[in-house]
N, C-alpha and C positions, 0 to 999 in steps of 0.2 A: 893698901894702896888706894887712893882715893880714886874712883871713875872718872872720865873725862867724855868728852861732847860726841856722840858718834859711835863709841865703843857700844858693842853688845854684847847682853849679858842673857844668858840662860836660869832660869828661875828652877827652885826643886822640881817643881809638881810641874814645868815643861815648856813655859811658854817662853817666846823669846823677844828681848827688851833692848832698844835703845837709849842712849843715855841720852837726855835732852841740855842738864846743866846742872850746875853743881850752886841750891839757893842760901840763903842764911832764912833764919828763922826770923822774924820783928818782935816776938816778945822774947827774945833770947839770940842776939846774934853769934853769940858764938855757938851756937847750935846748927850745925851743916844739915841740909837736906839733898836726898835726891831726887831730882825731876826726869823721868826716864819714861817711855813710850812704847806699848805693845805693839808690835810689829804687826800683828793680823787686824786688829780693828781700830790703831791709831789711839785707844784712849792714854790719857795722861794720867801717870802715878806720883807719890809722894811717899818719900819713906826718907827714917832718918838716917846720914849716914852710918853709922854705926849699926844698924840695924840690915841697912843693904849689905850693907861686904860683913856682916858679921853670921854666927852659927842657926840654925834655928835647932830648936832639941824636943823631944817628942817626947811624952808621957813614960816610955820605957825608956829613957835616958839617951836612946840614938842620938846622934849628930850630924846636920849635912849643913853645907853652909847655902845659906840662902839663894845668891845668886854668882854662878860661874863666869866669868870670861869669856867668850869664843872670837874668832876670828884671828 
């Protein structure tokens, strides 16, 4: 499910994210980005969709997904 404007999101390792908007890429528009904001010191992120809502997997095969939902 794609993020939308406002929602936060909780990151493995702890920190907690607003969603700012959902970009296209310029050399690849159909390539979604997400623009989303650290709650504690306001900086601006960039990740690809797929990479936001998708798994992240650790050298011994674990799985957790990168960043949760909350509210």
């Amino acid at each position: 499910m794609e993020p939308k404007p406002k929602e936060k999101y909780k990151h493995f390792k702890g920190g907690v994210y607003e969603i700012v908007c959902i970009a296209l890429d310029c050399e690849n528009p159909k390539k979604k980005l997400v623009v989303y904001k650290n709650i504690d010191d306001g900086k601006i992120w960039v990740r690809e969709l797929n990479d936001f809502i998708g798994e992240k997997v650790f050298d011994d095969e674990t799985k957790v997904r990168r960043f949760v939902k909350i509210e």
